[in-house]
N, C-alpha and C positions, 0 to 999 in steps of 0.2 A: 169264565171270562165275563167281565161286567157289561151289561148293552150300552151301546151307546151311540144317542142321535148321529152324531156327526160321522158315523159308519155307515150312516145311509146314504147312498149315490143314486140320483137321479139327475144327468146332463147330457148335455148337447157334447159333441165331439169337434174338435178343428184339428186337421192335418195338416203337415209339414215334411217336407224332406229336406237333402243336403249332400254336399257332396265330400264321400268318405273322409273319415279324419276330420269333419267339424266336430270343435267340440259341443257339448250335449247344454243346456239352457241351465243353468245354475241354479239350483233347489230356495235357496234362501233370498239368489237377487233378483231373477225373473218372478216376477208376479204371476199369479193364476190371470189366462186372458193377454199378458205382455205378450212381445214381439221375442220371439226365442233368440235373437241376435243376427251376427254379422253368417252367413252364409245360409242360412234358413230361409225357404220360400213357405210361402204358407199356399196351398194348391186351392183354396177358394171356398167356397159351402157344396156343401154335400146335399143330396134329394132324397140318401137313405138313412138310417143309421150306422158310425162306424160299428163293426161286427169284429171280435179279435178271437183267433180260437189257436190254442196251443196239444197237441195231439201229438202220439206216440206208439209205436208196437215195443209189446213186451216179449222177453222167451223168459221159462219158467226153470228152475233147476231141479229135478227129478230124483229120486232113488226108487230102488225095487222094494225096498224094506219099510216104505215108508207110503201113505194115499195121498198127503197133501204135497204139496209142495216147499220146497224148504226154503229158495229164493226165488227172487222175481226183479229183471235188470231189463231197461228200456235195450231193445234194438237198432232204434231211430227214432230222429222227433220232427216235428213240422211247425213252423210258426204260419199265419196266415194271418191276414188282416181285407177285410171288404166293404167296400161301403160304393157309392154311384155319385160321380163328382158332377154336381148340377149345373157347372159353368162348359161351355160345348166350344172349348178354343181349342186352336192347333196344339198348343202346348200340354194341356192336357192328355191331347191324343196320342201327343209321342210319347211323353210319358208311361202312358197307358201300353202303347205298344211295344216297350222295352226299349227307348228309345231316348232324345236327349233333346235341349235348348235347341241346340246347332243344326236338329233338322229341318227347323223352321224358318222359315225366310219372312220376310216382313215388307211391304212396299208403301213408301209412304205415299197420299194423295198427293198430287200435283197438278198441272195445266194439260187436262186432257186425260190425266190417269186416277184411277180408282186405288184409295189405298184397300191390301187387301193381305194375307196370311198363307202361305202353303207349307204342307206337310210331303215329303215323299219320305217312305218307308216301306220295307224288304232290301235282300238280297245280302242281309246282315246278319250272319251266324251269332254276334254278340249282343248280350244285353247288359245295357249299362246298371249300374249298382250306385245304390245309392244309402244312406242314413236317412229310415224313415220313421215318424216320430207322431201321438196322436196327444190330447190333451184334452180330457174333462175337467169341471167344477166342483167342488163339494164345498160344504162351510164349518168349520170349526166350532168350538165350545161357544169363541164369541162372535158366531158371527162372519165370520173373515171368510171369502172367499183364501180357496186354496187350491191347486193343481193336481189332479193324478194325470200323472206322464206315464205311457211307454212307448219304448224305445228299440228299436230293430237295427243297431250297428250296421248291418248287412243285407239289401234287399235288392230285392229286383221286382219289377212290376208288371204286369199282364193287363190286356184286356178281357174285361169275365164276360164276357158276354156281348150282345148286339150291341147298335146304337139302333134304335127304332123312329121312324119318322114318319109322323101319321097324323092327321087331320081328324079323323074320326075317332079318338079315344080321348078322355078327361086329361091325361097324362102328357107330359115333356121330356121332349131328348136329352137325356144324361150320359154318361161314360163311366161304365161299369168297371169299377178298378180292383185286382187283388193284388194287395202286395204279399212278399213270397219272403221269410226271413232266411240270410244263411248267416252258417255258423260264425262267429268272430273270432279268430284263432291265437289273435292277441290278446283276447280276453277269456281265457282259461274254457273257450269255445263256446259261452254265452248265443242263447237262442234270441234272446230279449231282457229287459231292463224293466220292472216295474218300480214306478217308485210314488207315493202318495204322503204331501205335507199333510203331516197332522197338527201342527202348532205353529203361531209364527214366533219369533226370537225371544228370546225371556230378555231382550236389553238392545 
């Protein structure tokens, strides 16, 4: 296979989610950088790098007549995605805590009152699911900014860790998030969707 500059990736990440059943940002009309469309939030800048990791157990197929092994078939697979969302709003937090828009209340300023945001969460066995989606830059033969997307049909989202608040360290409060893929069962049980423009349109 011939080398080629434009296989080099070196970029920033921006994150997106949606709720189930949006469809997915069109390869050829959203641009690298565009707004993914009508159902798509973009969740803000990040403090870390996104981090995507795809993992699996194997079992091995055996015989007695034989030392190697003759097959090898995944058992399970894991999709993970993690990164620390640098924006410290309620919205984020529900998010983060497997949670949604609608647990946050919002109170606007007035005569006499402070506008201000509240989060309550527990007591909720369910977590909401969502379409989650990430997007790097790369640039083509000529030049051309171009997108690699992937794409999580099915997720759900955790808090990974503290929020830390502290006066004495170099560092700022973020909200450590991992999103968690499940399987899409309308889609032939798809873990994830990568997908990388290599060219823009001959016309």
């Amino acid at each position: 296979m011939p080398e080629a500059i434009g296989d080099l990736l070196k970029s920033k990440a921006t994150v997106w989610y949606a709720p189930i059943g949006t469809a997915l940002p069109d390869e050829t009309s959203v641009a690298a950088g565009a707004a993914w469309g009508s159902g798509w939030v973009k969740m803000g800048w990040t403090k870390e790098p996104v981090k995507f990791k795809y993992e699996y157990e194997e079992m091995e197929f055996t015989v007695d007549q034989i030392l190697g092994p003759l097959d090898r078939r995944k058992i399970n697979e894991h999709v993970t995605i993690e990164t620390i969302l640098a924006e410290t709003t309620a919205l984020n937090l529900a998010l983060a805590s497997g949670g949604e828009s609608a647990d946050v209340t919002t109170t606007a300023a007035g005569a006499g009152q402070k506008a201000y945001e509240e989060l309550a969460i527990g007591g909720d066995p369910f977590m909401e699911k969502y379409i989650f989606g990430f997007e790097g830059i790369l640039y083509d033969s000529t030049d051309t900014a171009q997108p690699v997307r992937v794409f999580l049909d099915r997720a759900t989202f955790f808090l990974n860790g503290e929020l830390e608040f502290s006066q004495a360290n170099d560092d700022y409060a973020g909200i450590p998030l991992q999103v968690k893929g499940l399987a899409n069962t309308a889609s032939s049980n798809r873990m994830f969707k990568w997908q990388r423009v290599t060219a823009p349109a001959s016309s």
